[in-house]
ZABA-757313 format. One record per atom (N, C-alpha, C): x, y, z; atom name. Coordinates in nm, 2 decimals, decimal comma. Atoms other than C-alpha are relative to their C-alpha. Last residue first. Example, Ala and Ser with C-alpha at 12.3 -4.5 7.8 and 13.67 -1.06 7.14 Angstrom:
// residues 2
xx	yy	zz	atomo
-0,09	-0,11	0,00	N .
1,37	-0,11	0,71	CA .
-0,08	0,11	0,08	C .
0,09	-0,12	0,00	N .
1,23	-0,45	0,78	CA .
0,09	0,12	0,00	C .
***
This chain:
// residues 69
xx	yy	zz	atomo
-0,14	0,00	-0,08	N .
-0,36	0,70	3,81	CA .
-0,09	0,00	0,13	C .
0,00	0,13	-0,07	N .
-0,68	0,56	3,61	CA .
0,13	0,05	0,09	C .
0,11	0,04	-0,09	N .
-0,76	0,91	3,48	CA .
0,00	-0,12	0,06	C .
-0,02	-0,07	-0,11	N .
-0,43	1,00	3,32	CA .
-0,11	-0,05	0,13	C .
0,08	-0,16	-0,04	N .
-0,53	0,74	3,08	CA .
0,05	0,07	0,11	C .
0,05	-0,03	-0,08	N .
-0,26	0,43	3,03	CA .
-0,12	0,17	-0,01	C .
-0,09	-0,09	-0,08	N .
-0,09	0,39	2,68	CA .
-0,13	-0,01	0,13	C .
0,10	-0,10	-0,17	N .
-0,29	0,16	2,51	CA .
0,06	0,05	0,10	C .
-0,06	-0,02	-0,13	N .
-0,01	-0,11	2,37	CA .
-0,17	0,08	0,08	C .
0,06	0,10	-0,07	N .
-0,19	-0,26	2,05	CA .
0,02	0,06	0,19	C .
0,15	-0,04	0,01	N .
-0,11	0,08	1,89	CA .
-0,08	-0,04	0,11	C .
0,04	-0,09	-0,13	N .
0,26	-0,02	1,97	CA .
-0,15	0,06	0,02	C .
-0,05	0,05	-0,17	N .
0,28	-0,30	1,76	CA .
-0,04	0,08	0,08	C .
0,11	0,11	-0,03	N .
0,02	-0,20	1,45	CA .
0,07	-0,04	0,19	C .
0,12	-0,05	-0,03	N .
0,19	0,16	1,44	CA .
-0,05	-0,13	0,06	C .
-0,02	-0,09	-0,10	N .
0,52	0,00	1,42	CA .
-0,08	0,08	0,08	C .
-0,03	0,11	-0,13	N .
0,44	-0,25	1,16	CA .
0,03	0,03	0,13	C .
0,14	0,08	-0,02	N .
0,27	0,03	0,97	CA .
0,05	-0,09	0,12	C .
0,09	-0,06	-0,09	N .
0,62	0,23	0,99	CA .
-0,12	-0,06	0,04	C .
-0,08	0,00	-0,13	N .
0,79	-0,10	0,86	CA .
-0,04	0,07	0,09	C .
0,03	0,14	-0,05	N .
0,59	-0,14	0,58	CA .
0,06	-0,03	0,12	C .
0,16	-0,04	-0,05	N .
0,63	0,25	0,50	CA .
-0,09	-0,13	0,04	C .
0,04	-0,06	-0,07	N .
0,99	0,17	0,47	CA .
-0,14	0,04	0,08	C .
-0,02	0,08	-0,15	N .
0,98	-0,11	0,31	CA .
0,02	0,06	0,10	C .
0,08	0,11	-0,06	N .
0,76	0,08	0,06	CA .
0,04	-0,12	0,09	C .
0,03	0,08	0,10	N .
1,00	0,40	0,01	CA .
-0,09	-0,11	0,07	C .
-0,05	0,13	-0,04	N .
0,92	0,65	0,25	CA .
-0,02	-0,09	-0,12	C .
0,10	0,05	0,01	N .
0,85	1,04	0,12	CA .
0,08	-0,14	0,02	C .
-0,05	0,13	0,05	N .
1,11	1,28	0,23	CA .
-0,14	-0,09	-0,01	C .
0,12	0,01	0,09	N .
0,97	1,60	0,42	CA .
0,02	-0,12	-0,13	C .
-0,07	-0,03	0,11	N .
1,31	1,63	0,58	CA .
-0,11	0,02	-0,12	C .
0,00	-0,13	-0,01	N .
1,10	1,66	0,90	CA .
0,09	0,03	-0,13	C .
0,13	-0,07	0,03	N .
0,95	1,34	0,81	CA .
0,02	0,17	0,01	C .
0,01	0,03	0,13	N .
1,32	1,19	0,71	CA .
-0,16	0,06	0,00	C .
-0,08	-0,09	0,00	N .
1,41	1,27	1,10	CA .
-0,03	0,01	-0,16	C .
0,01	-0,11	-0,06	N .
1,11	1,14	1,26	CA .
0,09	0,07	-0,10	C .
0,11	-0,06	0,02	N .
1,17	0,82	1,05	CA .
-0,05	0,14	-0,03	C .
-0,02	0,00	0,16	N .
1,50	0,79	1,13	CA .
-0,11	0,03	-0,08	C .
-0,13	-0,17	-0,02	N .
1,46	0,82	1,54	CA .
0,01	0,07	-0,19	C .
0,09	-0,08	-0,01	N .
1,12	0,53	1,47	CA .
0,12	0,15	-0,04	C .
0,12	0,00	0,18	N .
1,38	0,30	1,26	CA .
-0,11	0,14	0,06	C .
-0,08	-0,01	0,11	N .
1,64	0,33	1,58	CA .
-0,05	0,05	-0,12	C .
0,00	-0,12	-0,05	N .
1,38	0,30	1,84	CA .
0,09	0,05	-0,09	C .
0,11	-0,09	0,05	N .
1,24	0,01	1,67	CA .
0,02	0,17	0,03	C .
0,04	-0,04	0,13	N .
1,58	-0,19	1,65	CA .
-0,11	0,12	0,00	C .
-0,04	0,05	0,12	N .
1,64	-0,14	2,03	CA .
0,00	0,07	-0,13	C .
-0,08	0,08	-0,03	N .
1,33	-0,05	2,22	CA .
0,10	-0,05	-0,13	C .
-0,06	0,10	0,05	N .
1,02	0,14	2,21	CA .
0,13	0,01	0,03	C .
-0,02	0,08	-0,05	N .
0,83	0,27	2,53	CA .
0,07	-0,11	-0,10	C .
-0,04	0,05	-0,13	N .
0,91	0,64	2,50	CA .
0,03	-0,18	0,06	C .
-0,14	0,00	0,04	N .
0,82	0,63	2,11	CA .
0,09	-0,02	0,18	C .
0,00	0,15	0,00	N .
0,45	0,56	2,21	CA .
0,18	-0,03	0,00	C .
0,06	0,11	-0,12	N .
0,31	0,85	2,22	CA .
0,10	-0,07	0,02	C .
-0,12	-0,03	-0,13	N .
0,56	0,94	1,93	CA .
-0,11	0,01	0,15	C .
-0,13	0,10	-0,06	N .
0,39	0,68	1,70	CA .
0,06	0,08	0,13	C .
0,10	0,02	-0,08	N .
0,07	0,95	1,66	CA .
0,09	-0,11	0,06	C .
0,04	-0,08	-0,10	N .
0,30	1,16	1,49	CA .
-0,11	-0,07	0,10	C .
-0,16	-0,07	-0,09	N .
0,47	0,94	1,34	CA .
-0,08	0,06	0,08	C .
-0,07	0,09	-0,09	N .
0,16	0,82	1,17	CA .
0,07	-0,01	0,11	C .
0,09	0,06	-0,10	N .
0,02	1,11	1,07	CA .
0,02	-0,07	0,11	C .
0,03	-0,10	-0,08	N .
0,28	1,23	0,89	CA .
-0,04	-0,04	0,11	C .
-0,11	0,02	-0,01	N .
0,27	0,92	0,67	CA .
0,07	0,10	0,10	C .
-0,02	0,13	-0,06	N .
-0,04	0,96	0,60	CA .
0,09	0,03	0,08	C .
0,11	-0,05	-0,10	N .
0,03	1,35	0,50	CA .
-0,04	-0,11	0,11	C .
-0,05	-0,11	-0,10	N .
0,29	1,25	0,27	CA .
-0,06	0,01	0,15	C .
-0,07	-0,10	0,00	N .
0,08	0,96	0,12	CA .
0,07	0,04	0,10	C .
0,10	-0,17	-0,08	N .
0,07	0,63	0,15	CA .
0,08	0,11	-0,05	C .
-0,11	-0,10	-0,01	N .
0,15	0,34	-0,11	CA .
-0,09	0,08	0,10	C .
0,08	-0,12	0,00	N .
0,00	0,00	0,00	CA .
0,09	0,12	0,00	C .
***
């Protein structure tokens, strides 16, 4: 699936939630990401197969609500 720009925007930006609790390789691929969305760079398709796979993992997480502390 190609995405656009704006997708692809999106993404990240809803990844850095989340960027706190990755690890490793993913912290690596998210830092590069971040850094290629501020370059306004468009991701080639194992790239944008990679951010998806990054969305789907951490998505799954559900950060806590303020309201359950």
């Amino acid at each position: 699936m190609i995405m656009t720009r704006v997708e692809q925007h999106n993404i990240i930006d809803e990844l850095k939630d989340y960027a706190r609790f990755m690890k490793g390789r993913d912290a690596l691929d998210f830092e590069m990401f971040i850094k290629r969305d501020k370059d306004d760079e468009y991701l080639d398709e194992l790239s944008q197969q990679r951010l998806e796979a990054l969305l789907q993992t951490y998505k799954a997480m559900k950060p806590k609500s303020k309201s359950n502390r």
